[in-house]
C-alpha positions, 0 to 999 in steps of 0.5 A: 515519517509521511503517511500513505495509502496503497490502493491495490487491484490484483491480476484475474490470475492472482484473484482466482487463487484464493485459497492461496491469498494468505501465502501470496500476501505473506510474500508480499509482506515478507519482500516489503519487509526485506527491501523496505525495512523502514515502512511501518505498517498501520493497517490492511483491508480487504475491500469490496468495490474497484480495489482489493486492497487498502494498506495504510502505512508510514515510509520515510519518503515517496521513493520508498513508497514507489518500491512498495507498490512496485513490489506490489506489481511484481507480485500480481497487482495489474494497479498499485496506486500510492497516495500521500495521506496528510493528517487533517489536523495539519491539513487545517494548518496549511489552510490557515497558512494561506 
């Protein structure tokens, strides 16, 4: 399976429900888990600076990443960016492939 990092930012409405954070993630969670089932989850940050939130996780392809920040969109995140994330050990193979 291919690594990607999801780079979330959440709607001021979202941020201002803070003692709600812990249900609103949970959900999310819950809604990747139900129509993603195959996306393994590596790690999640809080983060401090222009995104909330950095998950990296594994999914079989990129239209299985596209649902997981789509669902991230319909849960309150005004930007849900996917990155594919190439381990740097592969990354050097490719460059001595050239």
């Amino acid at each position: 399976m291919a690594t990607y990092i999801l780079m979330t930012k959440l709607s001021p409405e979202i941020t201002s429900k803070m003692k709600e954070r812990a249900k609103i993630g949970e959900e999310w969670r819950s809604r990747v888990k139900d129509k993603c089932p195959e996306v393994k989850f590596v790690s999640h940050y809080a983060l401090l600076g222009p995104y909330d939130f950095l998950d990296i996780y594994e999914a079989p392809n990129e239209e299985v990443a596209a649902k997981v920040s789509m669902i991230s969109l319909s849960l309150g995140a005004i930007k849900a960016e996917s990155w594919t994330a190439i381990p740097y050990h592969r990354f050097i193979e490719l460059i001595e492939e050239l």
